[in-house]
MIVEXLUM-76576 format. One record per residue: residue in one letter; x, y negated, z negated of N, C-alpha, C in turn. Coordinates in pm, whole numbers, plus 50000, padded with zeros to 5 digits. Layout:
aXYZXYZXYZ ...
//
This chain:
x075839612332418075239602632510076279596632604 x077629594432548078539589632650078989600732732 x078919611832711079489619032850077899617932975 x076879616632906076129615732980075399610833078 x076049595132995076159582333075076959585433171 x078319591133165079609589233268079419594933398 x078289611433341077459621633433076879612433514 x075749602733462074529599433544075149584433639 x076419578833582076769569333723077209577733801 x077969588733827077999593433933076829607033963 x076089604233928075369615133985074289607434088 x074479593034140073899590734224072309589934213 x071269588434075070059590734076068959577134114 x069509567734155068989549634125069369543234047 x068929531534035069199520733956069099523033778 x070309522533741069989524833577070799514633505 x069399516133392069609499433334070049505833198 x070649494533086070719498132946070309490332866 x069479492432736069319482432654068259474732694 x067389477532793066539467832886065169472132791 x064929452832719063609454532635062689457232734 x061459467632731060539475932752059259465932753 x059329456532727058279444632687058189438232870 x058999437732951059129433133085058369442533151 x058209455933117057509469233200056209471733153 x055939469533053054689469132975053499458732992 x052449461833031050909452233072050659445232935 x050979450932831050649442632716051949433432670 x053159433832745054059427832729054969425632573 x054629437632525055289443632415056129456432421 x057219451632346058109466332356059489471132304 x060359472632216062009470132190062479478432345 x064049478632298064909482432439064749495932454 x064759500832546065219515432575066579518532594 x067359529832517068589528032559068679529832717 x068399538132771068459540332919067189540932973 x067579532533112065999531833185066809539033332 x065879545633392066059555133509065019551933591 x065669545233701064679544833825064829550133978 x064059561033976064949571834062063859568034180 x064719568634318063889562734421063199574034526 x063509585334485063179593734547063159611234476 x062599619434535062249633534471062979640734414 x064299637234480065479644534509066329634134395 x066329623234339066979617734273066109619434100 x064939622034111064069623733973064439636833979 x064409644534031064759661033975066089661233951 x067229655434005068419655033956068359647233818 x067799638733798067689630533644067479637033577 x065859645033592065369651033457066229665333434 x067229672533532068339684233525069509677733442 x069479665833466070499664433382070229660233297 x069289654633259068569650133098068589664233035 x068209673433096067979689533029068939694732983 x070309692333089071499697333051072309693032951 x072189678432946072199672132785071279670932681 x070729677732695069299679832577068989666232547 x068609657632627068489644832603066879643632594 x066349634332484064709634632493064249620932628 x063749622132665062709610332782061659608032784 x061379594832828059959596432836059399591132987 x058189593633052057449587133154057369574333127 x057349567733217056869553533213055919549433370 x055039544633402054149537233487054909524633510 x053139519933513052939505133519053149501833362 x053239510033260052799507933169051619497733146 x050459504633168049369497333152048139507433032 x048859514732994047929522032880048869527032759 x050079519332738050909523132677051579511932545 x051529515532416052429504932343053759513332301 x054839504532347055749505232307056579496332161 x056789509232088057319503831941058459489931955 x058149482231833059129471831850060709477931848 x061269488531787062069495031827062669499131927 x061529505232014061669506732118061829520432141 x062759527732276062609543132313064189542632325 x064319555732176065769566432182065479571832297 x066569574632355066459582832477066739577832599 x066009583332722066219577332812064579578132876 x064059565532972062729563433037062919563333131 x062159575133229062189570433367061219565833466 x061639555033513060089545133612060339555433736 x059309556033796059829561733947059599545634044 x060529545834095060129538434186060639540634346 x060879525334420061019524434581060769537234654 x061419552234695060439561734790059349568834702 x059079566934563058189571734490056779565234527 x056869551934599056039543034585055279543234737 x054489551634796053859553934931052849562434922 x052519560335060051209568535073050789572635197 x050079580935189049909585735350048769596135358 x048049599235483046539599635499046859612035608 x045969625435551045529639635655044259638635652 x043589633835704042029633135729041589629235643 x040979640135544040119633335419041479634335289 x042449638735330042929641935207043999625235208 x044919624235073045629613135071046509614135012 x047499617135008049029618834899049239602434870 x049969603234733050499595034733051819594734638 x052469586334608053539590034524053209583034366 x054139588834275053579587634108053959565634118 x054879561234148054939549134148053739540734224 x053429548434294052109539134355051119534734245 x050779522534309049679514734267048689517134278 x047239523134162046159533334188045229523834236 x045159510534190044259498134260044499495734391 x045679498534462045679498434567045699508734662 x045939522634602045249531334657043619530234734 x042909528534583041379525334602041209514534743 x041899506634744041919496234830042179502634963 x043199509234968043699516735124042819525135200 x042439531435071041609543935111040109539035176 x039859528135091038169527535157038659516535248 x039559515235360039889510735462040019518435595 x040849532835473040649541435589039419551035616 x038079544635589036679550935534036839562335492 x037509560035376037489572835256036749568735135 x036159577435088035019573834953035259585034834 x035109582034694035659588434614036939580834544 x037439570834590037979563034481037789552334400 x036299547934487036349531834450036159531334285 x036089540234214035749537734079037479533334011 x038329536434119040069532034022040229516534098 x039549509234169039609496134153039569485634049 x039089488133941039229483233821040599489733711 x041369500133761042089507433692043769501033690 x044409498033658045579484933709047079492133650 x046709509433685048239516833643048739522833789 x049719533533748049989536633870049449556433904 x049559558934030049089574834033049269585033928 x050759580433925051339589433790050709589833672 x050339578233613049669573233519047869581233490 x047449577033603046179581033638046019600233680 x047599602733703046819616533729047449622533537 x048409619333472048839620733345047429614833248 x047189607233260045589603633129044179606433203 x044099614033350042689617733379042129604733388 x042669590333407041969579533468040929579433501 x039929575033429038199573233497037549560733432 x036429556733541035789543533516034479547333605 x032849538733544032139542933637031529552733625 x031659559733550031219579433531031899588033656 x032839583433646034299593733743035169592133756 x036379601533727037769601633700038309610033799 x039779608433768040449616333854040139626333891 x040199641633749039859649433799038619654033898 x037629645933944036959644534049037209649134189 x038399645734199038899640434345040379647634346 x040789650734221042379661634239042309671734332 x043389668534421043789684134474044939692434492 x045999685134427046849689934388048199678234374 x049409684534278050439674234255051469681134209 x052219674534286053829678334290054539673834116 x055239683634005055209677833870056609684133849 x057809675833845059109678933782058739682333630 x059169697033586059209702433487060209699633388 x060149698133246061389688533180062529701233183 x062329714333311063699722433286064289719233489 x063769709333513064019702533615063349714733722 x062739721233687062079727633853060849720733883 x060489721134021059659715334075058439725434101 x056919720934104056499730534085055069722434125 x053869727834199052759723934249051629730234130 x050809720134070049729726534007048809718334064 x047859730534108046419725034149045089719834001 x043989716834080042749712733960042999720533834 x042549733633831042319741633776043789743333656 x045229738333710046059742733624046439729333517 x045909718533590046469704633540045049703833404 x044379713833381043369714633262042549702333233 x041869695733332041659680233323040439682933154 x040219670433103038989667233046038769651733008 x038199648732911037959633832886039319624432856 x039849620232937041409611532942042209623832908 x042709632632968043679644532903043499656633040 x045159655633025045399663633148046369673033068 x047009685833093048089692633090049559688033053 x049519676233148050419670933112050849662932930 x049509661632897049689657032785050739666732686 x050529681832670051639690432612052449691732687 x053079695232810053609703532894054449693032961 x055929691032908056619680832924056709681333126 x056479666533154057139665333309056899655833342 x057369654833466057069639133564056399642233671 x055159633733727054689635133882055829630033978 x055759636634064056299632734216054849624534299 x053989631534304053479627834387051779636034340 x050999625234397049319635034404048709634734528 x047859643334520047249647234652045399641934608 x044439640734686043679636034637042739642934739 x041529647434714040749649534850039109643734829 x038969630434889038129625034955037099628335060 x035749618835098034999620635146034959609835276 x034469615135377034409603935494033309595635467 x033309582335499031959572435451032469558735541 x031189547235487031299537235624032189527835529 x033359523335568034359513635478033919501835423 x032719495835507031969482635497031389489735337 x030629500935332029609504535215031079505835087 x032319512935105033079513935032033539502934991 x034169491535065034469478135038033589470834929 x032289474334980031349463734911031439471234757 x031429483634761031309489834593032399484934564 x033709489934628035159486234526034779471534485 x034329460534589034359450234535033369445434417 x032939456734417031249450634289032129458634149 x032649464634179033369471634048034769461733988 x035559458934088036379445634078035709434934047 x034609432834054033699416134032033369418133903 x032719433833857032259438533745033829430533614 x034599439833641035869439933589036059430133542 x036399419433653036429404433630035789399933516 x034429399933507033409394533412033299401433298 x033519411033306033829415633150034639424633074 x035889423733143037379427133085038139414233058 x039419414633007040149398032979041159405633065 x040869406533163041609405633291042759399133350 x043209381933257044019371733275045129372433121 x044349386133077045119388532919045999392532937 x047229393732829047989405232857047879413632736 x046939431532841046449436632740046799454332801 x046789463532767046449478032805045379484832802 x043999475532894043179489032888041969492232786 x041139500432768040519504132641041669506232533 x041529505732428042459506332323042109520632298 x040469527532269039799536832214039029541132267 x039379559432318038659563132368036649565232312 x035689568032417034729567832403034199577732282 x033899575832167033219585332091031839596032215 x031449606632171030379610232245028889599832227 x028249602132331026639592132321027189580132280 x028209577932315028459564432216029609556232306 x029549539832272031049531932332031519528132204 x033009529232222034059524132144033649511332094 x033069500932224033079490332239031949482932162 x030999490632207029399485632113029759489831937 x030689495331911030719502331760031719489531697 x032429486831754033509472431723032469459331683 x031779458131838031599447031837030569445531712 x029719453431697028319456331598029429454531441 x030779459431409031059459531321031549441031272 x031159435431374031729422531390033359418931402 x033829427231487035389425231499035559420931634 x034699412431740035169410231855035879395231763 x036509389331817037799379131804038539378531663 x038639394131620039339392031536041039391731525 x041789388931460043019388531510044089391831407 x045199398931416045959399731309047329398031357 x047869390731299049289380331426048869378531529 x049919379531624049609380131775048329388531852 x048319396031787047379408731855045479401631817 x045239400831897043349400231918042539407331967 x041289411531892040359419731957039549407232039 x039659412132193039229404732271037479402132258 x037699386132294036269383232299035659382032429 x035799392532526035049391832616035199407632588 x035889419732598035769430432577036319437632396 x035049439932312035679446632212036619458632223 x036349465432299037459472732296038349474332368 x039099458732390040559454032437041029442032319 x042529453232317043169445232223043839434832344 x043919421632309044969414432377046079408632273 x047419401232372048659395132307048309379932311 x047879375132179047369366932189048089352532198 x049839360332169050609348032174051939360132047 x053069363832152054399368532078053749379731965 x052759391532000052299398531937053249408631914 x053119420131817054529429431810053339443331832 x054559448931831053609464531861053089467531685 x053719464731602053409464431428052059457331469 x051809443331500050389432331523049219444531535 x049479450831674048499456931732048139471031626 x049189481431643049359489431530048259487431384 x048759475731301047659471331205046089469131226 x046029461231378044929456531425043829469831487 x044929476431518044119493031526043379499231415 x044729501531319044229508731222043479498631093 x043009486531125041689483131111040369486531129 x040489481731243039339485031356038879500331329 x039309508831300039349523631275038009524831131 x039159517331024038679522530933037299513630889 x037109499530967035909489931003035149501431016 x035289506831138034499516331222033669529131105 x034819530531069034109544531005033539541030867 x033869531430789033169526330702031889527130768 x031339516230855030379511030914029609520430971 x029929530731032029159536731110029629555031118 x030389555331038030759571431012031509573631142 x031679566831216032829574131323034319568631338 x034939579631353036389578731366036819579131529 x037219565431501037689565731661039529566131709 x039299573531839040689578631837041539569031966 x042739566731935043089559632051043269562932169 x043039556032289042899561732418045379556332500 x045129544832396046909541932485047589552132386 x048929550832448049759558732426050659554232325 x051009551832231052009550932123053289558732138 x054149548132166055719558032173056969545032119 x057919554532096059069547432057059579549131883 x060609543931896060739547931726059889538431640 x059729547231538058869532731427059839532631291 
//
């Protein structure tokens, strides 16, 4: 790790931090340190990172907004890389819309039905970033990403760069390709529909109003905890088991959405962890189903 360190100050890739608790990057505001955090500001500085992560057989991981993600109180061996500053843009070919993996997918939704584009307003309620959303197949509304994919630029963990369209990124219910197939987004491409911005505005905003009223939105939380069983919500199976405000340390099953855990006050990733694998076995006692988690669990335990 120390020759690697010595590699990556001069190799010019962005801002790199050490030891930086993971709890500051994280929506649920839980997390131990990462030894190395990598924030590469541009295409050309993330493909040099992840070449040299390769060349030191070093393990990494993605990081967002972290907004669907718990990070262990431990935290992440290795090294994490945020993309950020030229990662973070966007830009418009008629109907189509690139944007970069650091962008903000809520404000995508926002841009786009400005520039009377239709087909995103369902990621107005979604509060990660592109990367994020094109890596977990992001959907709300009865439509997700793969909807609207048309292709994305994905640093391979042997550092080549490489374009996979719909068809290769294997979308299905929260699960993309990426889930096995180690890499990082650069960037997504998106292809949209022309429509009147006034009609787009008014949906994004009824889906944001939606949100409001019945997510804990002012929480600090990640998201559904559990993905959707089939014919069925995560959420109605909790609440029926009587676990909306239940709590184990810090961690609470929210009482405006059962299936959001919130930090109810200095929660640990252990809090939530337990408070999961409650809720689980509530569940399947109660109602024969096993429900599987929709965030991401990483870091040492």
């Amino acid at each position: 790790m120390e020759a690697f360190k010595a590699e990556l100050e001069q190799a010019g890739i962005g801002e790199v931090l050490y030891g930086v608790p993971l709890s500051n990057y994280t929506t649920w505001k839980i997390g131990g340190p990462a030894d190395v955090l990598i924030l590469p500001e541009s295409k050309e500085q993330l493909i040099a990172a992840i070449r040299l992560l390769n060349k030191h057989r070093i393990s990494w991981t993605n990081l967002g907004r972290g907004s669907n993600m718990l990070v262990s109180d431990k935290g992440i061996r290795g090294v994490v890389i945020k993309p950020s500053g030229g990662l973070d843009f966007v830009r418009f070919d008629g109907s189509l819309v690139t944007a970069g993996a650091g962008y903000s997918f809520v404000k995508l939704a926002v841009v786009a039905g400005k520039e009377g584009l239709s087909g995103l307003e369902f990621a107005r309620g979604i509060p990660g970033t592109v990367g994020g959303a094109v890596y977990m197949n992001a959907g709300a509304h009865a439509s997700d990403v793969s909807r609207i994919f048309k292709s994305a630029e994905i640093v391979l963990e042997t550092g080549e760069l490489v374009t996979f369209d719909r068809d290769d990124m294997k979308f299905s219910y929260r699960h993309s390709i990426l889930q096995e197939l180690k890499g990082s987004v650069v960037e997504a491409t998106f292809e949209l529909a022309e429509g009147d911005s006034k009609e787009i505005s008014a949906a994004t905003t009824a889906y944001m109003d939606r949100r409001r009223r019945t997510q804990p939105v002012q929480s600090a939380c990640a998201g559904s905890v559990f993905r959707n069983p089939p014919n069925d919500f995560a959420a109605r199976l909790i609440q029926e088991a009587g676990l909306k405000g239940y709590r184990y340390g810090g961690a609470q099953v929210s009482e405006v959405h059962a299936n959001f855990i919130v930090n109810a006050g200095q929660a640990t990733a252990e809090d939530v962890l337990a408070l999961m694998s409650y809720i689980q076995s509530t569940v399947q006692e109660r109602f024969g189903v096993q429900l599987v988690p929709e965030v991401l669990v990483v870091g040492e335990r």
